[in-house]
N, C-alpha and C positions, 0 to 999 in steps of 0.2 A: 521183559524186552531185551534184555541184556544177555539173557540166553538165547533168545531168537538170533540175536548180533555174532552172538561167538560160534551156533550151528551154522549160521550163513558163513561166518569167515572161515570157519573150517570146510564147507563145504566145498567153496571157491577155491580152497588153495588144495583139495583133491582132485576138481577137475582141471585146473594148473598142471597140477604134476602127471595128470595121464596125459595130457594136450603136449607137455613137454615129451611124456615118453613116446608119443606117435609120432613127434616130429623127427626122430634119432630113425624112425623104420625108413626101409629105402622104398618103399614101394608105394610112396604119396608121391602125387605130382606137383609141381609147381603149387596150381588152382588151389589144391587141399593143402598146404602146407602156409600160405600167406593164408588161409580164411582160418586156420587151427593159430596162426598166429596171432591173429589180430583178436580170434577168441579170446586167448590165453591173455593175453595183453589187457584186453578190457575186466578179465576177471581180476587179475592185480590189480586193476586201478580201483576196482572195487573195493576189496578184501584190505587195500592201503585206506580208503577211506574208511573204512567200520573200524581199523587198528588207531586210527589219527584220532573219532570219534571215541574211542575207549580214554586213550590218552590223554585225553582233555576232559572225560568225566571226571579222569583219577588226578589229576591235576587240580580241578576243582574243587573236589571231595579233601585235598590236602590242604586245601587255600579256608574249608571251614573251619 
């Protein structure tokens, strides 16, 4: 499970970084540029929760 966790958060923070690199091209419009945002944006929110959820197994695991 916990590799399932670290594929998905690496996952996320690769389509982050290409969603950032499309936003730098001049040739999106407005439309495309807030919907690649709000992507990218909900992919962080993600990718920060499976890192919050790591942090607190390892916190636990130090509390046995």
């Amino acid at each position: 499970m916990q590799e399932d966790n670290a594929q998905n958060f690496e996952d996320k923070l690769k389509i982050a970084d290409k969603i950032l690199e499309d936003l730098g091209k001049e040739e999106l419009n407005l439309e495309q540029s807030l919907k690649l945002f709000k992507e990218g944006r909900e992919l962080l929110k993600e990718a920060r929760a499976i890192l919050e959820k790591a942090e607190l197994s390892i916190e636990e695991a130090d509390d046995e």
